[in-house]
N, C-alpha and C positions, 0 to 999 in steps of 0.2 A: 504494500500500500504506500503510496504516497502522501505523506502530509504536510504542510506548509503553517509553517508558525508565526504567525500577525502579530505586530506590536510594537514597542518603543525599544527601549535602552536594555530593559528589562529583560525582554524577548533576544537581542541584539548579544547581550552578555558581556562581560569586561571580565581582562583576564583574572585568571583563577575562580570567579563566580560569572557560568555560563549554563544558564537554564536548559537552553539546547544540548550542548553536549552532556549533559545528565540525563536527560529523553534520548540522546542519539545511543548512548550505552545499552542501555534499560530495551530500548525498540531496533534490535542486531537487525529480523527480519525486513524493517520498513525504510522508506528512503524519505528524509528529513531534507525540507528548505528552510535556511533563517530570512526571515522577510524583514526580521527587525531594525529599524531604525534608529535612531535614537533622536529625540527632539531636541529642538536648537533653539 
């Protein structure tokens, strides 16, 4: 499955705290876009 993660800074991750790659671990099977942005 493909799934695409929407959202800010949050979503985006800064290193060492990266919400994505904690889902990218977690979900080996699926393939992961970061969409996140961050706001300015």
């Amino acid at each position: 499955m493909k799934i695409g993660l929407i959202g800010d800074s949050l979503t985006e991750g800064r290193p060492g705290v990266s919400f994505f790659k904690m889902l990218d671990n977690k979900l080996k099977d699926d393939t992961l876009v970061n969409l996140g942005k961050p706001v300015r």
